[in-house]
Backbone bond lengths (Angstrom), bond angles and torsions (degrees), N, CA, C in turn:
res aa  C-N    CA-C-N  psi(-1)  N-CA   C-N-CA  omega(-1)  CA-C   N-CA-C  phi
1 X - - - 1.469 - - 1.537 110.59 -
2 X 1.258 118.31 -51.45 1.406 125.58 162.31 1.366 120.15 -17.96
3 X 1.784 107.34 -75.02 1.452 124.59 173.98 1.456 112.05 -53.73
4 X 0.764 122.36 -25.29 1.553 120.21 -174.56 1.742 97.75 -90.77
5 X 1.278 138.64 -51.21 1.213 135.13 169.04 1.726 124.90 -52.97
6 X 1.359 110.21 -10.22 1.295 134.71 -173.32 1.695 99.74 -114.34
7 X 1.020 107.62 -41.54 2.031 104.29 165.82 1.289 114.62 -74.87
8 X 1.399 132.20 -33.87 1.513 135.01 171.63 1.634 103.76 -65.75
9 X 1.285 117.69 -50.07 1.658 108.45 172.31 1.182 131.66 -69.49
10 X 1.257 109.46 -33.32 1.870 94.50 163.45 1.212 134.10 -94.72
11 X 1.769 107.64 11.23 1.454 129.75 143.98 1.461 120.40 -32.66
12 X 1.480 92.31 -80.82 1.217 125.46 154.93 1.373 128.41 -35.25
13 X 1.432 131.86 -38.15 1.156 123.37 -178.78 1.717 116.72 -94.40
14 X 1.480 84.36 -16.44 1.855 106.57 173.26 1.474 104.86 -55.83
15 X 1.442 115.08 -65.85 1.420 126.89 177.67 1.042 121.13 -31.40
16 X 1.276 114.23 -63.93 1.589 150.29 -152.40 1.631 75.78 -78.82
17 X 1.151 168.91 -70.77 1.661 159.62 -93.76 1.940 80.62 -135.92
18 X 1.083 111.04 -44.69 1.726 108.00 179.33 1.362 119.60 -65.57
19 X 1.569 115.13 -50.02 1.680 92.56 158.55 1.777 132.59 -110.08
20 X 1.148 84.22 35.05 1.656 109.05 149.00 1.474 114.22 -66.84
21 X 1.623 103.73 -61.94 1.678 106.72 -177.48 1.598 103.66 -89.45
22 X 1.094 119.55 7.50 1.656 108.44 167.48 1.055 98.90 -82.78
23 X 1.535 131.66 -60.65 1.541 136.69 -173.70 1.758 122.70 -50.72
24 X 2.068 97.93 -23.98 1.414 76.37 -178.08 1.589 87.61 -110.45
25 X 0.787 133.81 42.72 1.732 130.11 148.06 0.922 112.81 -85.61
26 X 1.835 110.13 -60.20 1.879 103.23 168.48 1.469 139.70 -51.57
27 X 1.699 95.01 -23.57 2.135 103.90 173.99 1.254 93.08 -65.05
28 X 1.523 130.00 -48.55 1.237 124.33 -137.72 1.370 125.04 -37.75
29 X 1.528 107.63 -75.73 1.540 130.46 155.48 2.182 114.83 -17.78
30 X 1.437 97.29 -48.79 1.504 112.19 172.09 1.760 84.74 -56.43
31 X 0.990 100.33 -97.08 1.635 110.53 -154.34 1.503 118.17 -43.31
32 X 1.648 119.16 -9.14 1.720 97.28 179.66 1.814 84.73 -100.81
33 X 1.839 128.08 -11.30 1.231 96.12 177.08 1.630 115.41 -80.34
34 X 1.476 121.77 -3.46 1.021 119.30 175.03 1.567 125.98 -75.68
35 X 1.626 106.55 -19.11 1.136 132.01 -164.05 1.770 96.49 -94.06
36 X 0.792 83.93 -42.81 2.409 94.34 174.05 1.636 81.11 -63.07
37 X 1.026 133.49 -86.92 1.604 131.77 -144.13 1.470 108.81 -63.01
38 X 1.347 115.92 -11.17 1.677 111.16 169.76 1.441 101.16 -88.33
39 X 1.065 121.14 -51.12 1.600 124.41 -162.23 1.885 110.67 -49.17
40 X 1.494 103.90 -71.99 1.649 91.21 153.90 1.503 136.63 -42.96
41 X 1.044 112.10 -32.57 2.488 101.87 154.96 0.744 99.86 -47.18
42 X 1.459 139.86 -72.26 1.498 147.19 -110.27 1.801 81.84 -101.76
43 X 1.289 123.25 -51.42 1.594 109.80 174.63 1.385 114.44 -52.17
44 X 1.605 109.90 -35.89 1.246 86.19 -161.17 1.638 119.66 -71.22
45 X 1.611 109.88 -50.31 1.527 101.00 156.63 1.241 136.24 6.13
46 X 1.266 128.86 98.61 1.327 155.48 -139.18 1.325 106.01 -144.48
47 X 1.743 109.03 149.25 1.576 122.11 169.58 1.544 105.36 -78.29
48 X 1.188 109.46 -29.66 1.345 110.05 178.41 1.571 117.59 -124.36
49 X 1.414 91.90 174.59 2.033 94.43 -172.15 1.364 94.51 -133.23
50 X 1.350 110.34 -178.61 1.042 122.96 167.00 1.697 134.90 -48.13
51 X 1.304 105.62 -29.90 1.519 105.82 173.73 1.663 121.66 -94.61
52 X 1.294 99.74 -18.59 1.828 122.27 171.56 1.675 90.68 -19.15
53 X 1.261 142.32 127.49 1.614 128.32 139.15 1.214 111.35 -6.58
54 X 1.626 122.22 159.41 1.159 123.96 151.82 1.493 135.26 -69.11
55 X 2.006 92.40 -41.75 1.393 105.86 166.67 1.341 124.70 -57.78
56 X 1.374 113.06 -4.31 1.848 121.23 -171.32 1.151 100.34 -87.50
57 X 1.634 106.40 -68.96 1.874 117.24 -173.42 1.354 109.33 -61.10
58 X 1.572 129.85 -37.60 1.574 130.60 160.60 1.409 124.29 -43.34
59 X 1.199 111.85 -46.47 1.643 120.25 172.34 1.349 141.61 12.98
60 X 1.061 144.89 16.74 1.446 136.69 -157.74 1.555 117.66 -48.52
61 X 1.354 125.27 146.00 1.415 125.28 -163.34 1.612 126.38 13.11
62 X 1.106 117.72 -149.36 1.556 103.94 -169.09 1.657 140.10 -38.59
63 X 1.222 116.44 120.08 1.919 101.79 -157.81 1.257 92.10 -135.20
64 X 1.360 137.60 106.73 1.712 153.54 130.36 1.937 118.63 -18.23
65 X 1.002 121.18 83.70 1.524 102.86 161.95 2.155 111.12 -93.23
66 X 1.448 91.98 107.36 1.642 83.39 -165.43 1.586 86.68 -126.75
67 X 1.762 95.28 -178.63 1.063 110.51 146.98 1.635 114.80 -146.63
68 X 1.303 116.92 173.53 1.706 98.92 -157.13 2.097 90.10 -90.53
69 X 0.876 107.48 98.22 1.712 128.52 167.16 1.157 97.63 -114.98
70 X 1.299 107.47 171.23 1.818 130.52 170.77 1.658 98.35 -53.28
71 X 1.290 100.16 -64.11 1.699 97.41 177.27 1.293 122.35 -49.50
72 X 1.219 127.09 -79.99 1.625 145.49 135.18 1.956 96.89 34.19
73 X 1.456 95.68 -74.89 1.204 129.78 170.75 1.687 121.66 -24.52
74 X 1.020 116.16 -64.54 1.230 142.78 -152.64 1.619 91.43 -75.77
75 X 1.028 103.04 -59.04 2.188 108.85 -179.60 1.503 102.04 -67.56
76 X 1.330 126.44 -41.93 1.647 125.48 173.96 1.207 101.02 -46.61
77 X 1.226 133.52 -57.86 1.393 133.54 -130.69 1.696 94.97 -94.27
78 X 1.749 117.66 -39.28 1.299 117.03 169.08 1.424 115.73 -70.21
79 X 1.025 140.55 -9.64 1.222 145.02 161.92 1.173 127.20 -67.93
80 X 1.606 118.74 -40.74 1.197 130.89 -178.54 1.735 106.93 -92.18
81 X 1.362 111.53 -28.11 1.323 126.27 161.50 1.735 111.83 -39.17
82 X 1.664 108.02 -48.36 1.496 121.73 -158.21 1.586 94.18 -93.37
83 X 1.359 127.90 -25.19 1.451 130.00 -177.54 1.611 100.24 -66.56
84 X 1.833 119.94 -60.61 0.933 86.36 -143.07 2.170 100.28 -96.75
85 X 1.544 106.03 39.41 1.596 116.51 170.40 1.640 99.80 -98.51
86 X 1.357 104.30 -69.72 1.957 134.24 176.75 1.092 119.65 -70.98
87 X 1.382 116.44 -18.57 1.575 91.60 176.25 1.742 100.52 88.23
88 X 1.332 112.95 -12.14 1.892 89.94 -166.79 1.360 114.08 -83.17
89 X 1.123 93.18 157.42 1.458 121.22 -157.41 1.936 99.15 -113.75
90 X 1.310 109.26 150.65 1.306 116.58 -176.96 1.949 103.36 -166.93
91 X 1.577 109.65 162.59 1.026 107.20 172.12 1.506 124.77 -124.63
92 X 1.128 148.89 143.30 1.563 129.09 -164.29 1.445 117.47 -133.55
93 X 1.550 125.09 168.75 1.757 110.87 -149.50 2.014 63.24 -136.47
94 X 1.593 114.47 135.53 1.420 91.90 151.54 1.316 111.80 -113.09
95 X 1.177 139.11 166.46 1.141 140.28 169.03 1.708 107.81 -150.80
96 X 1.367 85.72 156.32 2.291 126.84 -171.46 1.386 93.59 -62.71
97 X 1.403 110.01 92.08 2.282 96.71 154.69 0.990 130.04 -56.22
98 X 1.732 98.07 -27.79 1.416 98.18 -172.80 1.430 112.90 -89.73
99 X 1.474 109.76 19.92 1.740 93.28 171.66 1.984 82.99 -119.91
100 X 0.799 140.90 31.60 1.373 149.95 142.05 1.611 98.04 79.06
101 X 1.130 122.86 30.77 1.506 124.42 170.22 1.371 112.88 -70.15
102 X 1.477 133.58 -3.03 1.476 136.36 163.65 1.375 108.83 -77.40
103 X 1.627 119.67 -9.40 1.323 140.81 -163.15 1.979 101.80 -80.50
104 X 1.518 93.08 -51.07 1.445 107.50 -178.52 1.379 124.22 -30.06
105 X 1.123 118.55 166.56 1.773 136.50 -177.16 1.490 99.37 -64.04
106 X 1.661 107.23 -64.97 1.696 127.25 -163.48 1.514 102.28 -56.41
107 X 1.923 107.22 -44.83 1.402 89.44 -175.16 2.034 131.19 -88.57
108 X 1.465 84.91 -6.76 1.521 100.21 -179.97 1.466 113.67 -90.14
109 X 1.494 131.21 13.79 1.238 169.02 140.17 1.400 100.95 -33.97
110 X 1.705 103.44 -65.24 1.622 131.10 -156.59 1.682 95.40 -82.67
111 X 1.434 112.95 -51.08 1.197 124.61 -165.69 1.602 130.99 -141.75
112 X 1.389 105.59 82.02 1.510 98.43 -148.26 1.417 100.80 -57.34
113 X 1.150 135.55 -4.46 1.699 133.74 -178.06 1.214 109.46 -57.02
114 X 1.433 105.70 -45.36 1.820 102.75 -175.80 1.974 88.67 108.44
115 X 0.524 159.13 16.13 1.081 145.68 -153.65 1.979 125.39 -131.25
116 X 1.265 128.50 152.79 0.978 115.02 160.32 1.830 132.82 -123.28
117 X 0.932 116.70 157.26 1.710 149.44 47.18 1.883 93.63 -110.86
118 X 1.490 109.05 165.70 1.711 116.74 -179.52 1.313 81.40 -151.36
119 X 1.397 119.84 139.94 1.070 137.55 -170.88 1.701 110.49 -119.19
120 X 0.964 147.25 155.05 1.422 142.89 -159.34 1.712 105.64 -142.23
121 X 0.632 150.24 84.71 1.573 153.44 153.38 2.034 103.90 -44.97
122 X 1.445 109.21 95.93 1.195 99.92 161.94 1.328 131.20 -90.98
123 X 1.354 103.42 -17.85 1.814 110.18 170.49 1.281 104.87 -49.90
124 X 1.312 143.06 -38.25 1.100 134.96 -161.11 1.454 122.90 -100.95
125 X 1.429 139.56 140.29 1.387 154.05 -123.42 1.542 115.43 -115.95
126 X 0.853 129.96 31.35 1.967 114.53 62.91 1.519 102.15 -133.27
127 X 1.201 98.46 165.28 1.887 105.92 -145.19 1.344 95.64 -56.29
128 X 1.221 134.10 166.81 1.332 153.52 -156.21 1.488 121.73 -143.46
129 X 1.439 119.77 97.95 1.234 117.26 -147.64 1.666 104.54 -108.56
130 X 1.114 120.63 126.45 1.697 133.25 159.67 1.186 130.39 -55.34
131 X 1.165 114.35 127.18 1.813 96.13 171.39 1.837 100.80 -154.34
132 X 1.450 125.59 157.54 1.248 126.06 -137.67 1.642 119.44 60.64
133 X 1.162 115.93 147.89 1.507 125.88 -165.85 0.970 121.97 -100.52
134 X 1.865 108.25 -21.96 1.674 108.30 157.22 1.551 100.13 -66.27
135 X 1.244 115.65 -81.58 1.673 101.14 -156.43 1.573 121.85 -57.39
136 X 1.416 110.14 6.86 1.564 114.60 159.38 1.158 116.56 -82.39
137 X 0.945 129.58 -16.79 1.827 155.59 -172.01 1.250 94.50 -94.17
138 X 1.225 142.96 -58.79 1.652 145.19 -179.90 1.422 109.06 -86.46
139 X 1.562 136.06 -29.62 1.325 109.54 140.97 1.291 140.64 -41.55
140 X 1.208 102.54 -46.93 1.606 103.21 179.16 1.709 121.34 -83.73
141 X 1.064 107.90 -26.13 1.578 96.75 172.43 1.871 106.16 -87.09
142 X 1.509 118.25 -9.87 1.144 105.64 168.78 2.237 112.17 -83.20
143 X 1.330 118.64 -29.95 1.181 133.58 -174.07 1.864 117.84 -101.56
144 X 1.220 94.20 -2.51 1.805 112.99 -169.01 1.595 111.75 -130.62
145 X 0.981 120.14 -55.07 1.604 138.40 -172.72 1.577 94.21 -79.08
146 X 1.183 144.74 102.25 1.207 150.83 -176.32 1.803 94.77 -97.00
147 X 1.054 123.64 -4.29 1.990 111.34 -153.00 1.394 89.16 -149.47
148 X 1.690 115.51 -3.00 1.552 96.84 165.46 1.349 117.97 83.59
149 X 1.762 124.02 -12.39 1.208 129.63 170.11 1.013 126.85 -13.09
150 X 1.651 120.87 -68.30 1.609 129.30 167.92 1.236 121.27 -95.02
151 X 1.373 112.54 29.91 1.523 133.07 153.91 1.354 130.08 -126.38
152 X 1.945 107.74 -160.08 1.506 81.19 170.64 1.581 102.02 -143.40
153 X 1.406 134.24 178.34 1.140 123.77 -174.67 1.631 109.17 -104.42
154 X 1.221 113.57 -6.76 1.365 124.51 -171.36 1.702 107.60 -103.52
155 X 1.239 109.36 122.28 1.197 123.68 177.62 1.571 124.41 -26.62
156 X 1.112 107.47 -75.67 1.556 133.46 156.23 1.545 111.80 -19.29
157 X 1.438 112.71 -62.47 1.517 116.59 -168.40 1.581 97.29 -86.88
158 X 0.993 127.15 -32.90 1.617 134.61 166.44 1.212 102.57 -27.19
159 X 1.326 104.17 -65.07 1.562 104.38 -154.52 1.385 102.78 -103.14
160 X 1.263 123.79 2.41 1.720 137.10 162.01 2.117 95.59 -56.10
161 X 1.155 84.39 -69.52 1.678 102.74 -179.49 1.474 109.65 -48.37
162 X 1.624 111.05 -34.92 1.646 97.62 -163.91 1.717 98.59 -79.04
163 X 1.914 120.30 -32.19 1.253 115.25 173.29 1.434 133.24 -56.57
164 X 1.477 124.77 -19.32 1.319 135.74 -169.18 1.621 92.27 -91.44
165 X 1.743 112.44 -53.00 1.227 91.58 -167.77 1.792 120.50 -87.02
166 X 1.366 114.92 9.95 1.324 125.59 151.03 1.600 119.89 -79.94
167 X 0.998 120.88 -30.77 1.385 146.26 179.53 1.711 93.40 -56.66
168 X 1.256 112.36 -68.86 1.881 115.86 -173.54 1.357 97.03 -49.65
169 X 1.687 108.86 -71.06 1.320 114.78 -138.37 2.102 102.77 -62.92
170 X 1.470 87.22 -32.68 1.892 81.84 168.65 1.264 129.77 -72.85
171 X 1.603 116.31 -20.16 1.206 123.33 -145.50 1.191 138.58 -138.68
172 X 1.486 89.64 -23.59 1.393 134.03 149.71 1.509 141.25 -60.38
173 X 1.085 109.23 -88.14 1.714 140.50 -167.33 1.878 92.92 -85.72
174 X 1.072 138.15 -20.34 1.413 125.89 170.99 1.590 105.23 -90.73
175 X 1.153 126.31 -46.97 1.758 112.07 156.13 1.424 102.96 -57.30
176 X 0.949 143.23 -51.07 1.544 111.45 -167.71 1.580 119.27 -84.30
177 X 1.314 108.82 -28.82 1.630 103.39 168.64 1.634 99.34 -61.03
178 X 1.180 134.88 -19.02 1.719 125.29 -172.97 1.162 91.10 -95.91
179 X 1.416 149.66 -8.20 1.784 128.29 159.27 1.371 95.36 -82.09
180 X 1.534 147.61 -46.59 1.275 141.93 156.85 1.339 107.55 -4.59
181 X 1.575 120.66 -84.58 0.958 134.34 -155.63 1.487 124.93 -66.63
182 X 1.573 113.68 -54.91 1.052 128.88 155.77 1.528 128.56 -30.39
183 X 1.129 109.76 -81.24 1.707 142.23 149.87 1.213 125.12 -26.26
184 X 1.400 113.54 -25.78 1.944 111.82 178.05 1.622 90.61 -148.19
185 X 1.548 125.16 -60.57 1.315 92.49 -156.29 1.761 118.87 -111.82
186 X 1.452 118.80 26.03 1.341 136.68 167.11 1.214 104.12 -59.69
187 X 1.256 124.76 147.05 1.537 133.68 179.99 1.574 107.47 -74.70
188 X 1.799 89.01 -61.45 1.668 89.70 174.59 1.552 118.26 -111.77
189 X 1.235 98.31 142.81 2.043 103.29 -151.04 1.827 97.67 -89.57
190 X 1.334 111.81 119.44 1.513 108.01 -154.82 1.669 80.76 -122.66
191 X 1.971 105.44 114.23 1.175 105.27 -177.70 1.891 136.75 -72.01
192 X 1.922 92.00 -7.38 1.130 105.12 172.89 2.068 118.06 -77.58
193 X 1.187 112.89 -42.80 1.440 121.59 155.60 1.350 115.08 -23.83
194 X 1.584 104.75 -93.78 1.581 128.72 175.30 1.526 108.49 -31.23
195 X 1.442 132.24 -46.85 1.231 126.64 172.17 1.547 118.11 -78.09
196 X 1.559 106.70 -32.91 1.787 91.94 -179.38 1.710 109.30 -83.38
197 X 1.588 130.31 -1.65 1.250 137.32 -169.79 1.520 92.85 -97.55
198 X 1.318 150.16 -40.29 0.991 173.85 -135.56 1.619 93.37 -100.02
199 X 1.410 117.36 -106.89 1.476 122.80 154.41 1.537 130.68 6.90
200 X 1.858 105.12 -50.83 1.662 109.70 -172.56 1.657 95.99 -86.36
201 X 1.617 113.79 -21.33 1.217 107.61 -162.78 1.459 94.50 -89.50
202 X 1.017 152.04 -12.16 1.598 137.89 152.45 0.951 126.78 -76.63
203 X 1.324 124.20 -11.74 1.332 130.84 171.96 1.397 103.01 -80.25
204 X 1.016 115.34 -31.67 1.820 99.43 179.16 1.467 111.12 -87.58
205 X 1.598 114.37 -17.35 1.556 124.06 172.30 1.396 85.96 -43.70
206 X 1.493 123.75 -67.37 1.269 132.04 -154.43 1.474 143.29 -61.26
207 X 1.934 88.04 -24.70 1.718 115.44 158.29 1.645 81.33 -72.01
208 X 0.581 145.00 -105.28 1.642 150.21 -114.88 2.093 96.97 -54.66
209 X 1.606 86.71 -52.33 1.519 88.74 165.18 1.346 133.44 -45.13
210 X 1.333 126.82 -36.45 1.528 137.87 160.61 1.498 120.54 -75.00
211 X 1.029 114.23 -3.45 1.505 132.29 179.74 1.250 89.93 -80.20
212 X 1.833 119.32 -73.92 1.203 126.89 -134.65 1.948 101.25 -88.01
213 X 1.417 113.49 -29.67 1.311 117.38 174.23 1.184 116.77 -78.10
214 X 1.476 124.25 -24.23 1.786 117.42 163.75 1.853 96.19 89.76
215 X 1.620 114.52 17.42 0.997 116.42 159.17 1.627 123.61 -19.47
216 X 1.437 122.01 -68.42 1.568 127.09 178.21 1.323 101.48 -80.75
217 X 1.219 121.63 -15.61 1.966 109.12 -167.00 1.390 88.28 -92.61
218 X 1.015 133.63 -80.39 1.806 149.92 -173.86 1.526 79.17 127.31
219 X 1.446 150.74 51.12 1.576 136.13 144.47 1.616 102.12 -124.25
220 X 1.521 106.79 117.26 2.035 102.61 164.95 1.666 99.04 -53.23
221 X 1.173 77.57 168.59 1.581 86.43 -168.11 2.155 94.85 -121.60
222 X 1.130 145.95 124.91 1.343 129.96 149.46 1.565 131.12 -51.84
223 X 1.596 92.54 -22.90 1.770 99.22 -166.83 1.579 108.79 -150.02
224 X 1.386 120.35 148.13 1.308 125.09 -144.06 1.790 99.88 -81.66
225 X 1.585 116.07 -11.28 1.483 113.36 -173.25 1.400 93.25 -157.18
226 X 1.830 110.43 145.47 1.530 143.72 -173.60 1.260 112.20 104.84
227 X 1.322 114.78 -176.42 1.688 133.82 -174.74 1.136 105.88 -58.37
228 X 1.410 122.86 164.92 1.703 123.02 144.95 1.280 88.99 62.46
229 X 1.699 127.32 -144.52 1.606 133.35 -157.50 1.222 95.75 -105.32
230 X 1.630 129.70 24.90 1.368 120.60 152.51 1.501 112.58 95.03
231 X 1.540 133.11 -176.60 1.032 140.39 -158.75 1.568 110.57 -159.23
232 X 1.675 107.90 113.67 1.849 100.12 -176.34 1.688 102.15 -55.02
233 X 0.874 95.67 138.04 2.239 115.77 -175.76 1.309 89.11 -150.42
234 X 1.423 77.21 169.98 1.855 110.74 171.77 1.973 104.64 -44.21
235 X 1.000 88.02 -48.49 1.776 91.66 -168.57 1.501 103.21 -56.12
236 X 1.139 139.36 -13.04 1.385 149.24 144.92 1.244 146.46 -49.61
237 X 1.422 104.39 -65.40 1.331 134.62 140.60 1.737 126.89 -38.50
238 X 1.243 93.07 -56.66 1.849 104.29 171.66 1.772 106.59 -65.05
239 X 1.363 102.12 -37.40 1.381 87.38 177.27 1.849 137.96 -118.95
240 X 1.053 108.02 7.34 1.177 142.27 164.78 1.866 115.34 -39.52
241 X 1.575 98.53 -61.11 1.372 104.11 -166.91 1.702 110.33 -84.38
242 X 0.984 127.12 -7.69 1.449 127.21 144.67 1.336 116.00 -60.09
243 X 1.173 110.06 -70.03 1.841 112.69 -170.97 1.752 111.41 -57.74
244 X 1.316 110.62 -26.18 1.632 98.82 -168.67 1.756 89.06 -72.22
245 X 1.266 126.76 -2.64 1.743 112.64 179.61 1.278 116.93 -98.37
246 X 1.664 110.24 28.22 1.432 106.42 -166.31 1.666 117.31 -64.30
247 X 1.567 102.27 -31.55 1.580 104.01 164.65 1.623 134.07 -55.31
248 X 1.468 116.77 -19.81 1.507 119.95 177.23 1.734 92.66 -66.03
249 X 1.383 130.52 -3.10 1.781 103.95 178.55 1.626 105.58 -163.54
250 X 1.399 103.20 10.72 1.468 118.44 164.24 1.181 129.73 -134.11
251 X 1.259 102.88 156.35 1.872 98.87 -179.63 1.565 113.92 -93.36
252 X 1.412 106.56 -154.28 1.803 109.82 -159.13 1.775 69.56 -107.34
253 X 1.490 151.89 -24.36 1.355 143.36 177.08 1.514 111.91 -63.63
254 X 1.305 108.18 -47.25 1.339 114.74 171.30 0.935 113.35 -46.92
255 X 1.234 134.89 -75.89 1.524 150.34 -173.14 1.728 116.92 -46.07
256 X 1.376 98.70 -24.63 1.605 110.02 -171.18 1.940 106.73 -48.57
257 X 0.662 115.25 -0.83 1.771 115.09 -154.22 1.831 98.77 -116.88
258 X 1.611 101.39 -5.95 1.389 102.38 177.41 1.185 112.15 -150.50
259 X 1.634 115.78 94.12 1.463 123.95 -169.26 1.650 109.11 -94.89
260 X 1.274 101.84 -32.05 1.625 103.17 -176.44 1.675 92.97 -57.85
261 X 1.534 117.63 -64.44 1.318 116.09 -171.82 1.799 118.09 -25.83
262 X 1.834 95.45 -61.03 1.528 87.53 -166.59 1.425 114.67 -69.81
263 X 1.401 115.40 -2.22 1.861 144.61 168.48 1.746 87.18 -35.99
264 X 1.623 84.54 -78.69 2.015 111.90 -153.78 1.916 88.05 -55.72
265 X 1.700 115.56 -47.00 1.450 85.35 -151.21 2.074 90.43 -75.37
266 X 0.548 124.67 -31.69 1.985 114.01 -173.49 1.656 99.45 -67.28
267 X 1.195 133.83 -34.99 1.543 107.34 163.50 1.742 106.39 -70.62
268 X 1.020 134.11 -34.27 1.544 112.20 -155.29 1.688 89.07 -76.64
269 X 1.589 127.95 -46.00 1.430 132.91 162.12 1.736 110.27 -19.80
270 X 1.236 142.33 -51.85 1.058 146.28 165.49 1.755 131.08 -26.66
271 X 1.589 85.89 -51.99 1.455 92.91 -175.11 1.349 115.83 -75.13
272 X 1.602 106.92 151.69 1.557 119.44 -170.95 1.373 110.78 -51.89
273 X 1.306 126.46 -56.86 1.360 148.10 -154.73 1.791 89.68 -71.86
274 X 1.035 129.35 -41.03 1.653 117.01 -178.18 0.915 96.23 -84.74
275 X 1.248 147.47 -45.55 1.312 136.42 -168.36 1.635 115.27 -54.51
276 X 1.368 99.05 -43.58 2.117 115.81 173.13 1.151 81.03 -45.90
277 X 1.621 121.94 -100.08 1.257 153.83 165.26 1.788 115.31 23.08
278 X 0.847 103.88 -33.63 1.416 118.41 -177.58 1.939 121.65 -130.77
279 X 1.696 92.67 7.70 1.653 82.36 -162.42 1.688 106.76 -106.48
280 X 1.258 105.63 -143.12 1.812 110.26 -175.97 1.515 108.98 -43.14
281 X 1.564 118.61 -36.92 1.537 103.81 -174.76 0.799 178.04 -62.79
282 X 1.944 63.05 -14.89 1.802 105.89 171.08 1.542 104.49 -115.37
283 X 1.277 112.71 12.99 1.710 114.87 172.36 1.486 106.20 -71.84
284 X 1.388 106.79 147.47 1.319 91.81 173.02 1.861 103.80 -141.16
């Protein structure tokens, strides 16, 4: 009885394993044409679409979508910084925020933030796009700056540089773009805003001010990161093009309480490369 209960089951399990492999011989054919018709989507997926600029999707190696803002600013000025050490070369698309074309499909592709400057790396496989102005600033002196120029090689000052220029972009430039906003282009002028945006934004004048006067050290400092009175870097650069606009929403009274500051911003004003960086080329 045994044997016979043991011959009925692997009858049974024979079967059961036979049109198992009948069934998946017949999917088969189904499943690699299903597998062909996914594979082309997934190629097609693209950084760009059809409405992208031409000059965008054309691009060869380094490509700028800016406009000349404080931000805008900050990647101009490292760019032209790296031209006139390296030689590098880049090409740039500008475009109107205020007609909300950072708003678009093509460009929120690049940068789902909405935002500008976005930087585009076409050397790279498939191009590789930036967005925020610190880590466009640390792309390029990590992928551009071969010698560390607007960096540093020493640990210490490395990360001296990475705090100042995290320091702005958090702490900085969002209080002062909110006296911007408030202050000139708010519909309705809300006097509690304008004074507390106002307020945070001198107070950080004032960190920066104790930075640059050597208040706790007893040494002025020339530059916001390194040894001794420091070294122009990124942490400069990143923060520079906010503060030189302190007049669009302050006075020369305001400012009185931080002389080293307006010191640092009229030397960094000097140099060739900010001056490009900020001038007719990116006017539009």
């Amino acid at each position: 009885m045994r044997r016979f209960i043991h011959l009925v089951s692997a009858t049974l399990m024979y079967r059961t394993l036979q049109r198992s492999f009948q069934l998946t011989r017949h999917l088969r054919p189904q499943l690699q044409t299903r597998r062909l018709t996914i594979l082309p989507q997934m190629a097609s997926h693209s950084l760009y679409e059809d409405s992208t600029p031409a000059e965008v999707k054309n691009a060869k190696g380094l490509h700028l979508i800016t406009m000349n803002t404080p931000n805008g600013q900050k990647v101009q000025i490292m760019l032209e910084e790296l031209k006139e050490i390296y030689g590098t070369e880049w090409t740039k698309t500008m475009i109107n925020i205020m007609t909300n074309e950072q708003k678009k499909d093509w460009f929120l592709r690049l940068d789902p933030n909405g935002r500008i400057p976005v930087l585009v790396d076409n050397t790279q496989d498939p191009p590789f796009p930036v967005m925020e102005t610190s880590a466009e600033l640390l792309y390029l002196l990590k992928f551009a700056d071969k010698k560390d120029v607007f960096g540093f090689t020493d640990e210490l000052e490395r990360n001296e540089a990475l705090q100042w220029l995290f320091f702005w972009h958090g702490s900085g430039a969002p209080y002062q773009g909110q006296v911007n906003h408030f202050a000139k282009f708010a519909k309705e002028k809300i006097p509690y805003a304008i004074e507390r945006f106002k307020n945070e934004t001198l107070r950080v004048f004032g960190v920066l001010e104790i930075r640059l006067s050597g208040k706790y050290t007893g040494e002025p400092r020339d530059y916001l990161a390194g040894k001794g009175k420091g070294k122009y870097s990124i942490a400069d650069i990143g923060t520079w093009p906010w503060v030189k606009g302190w007049d669009f929403n302050f006075s020369k009274e305001d400012m009185e309480p931080f002389p080293h500051l307006l010191k640092w911003i009229d030397r960094i004003a000097e140099r060739p490369a900010v001056q490009r960086g900020i001038g007719d080329e990116y006017k539009q």
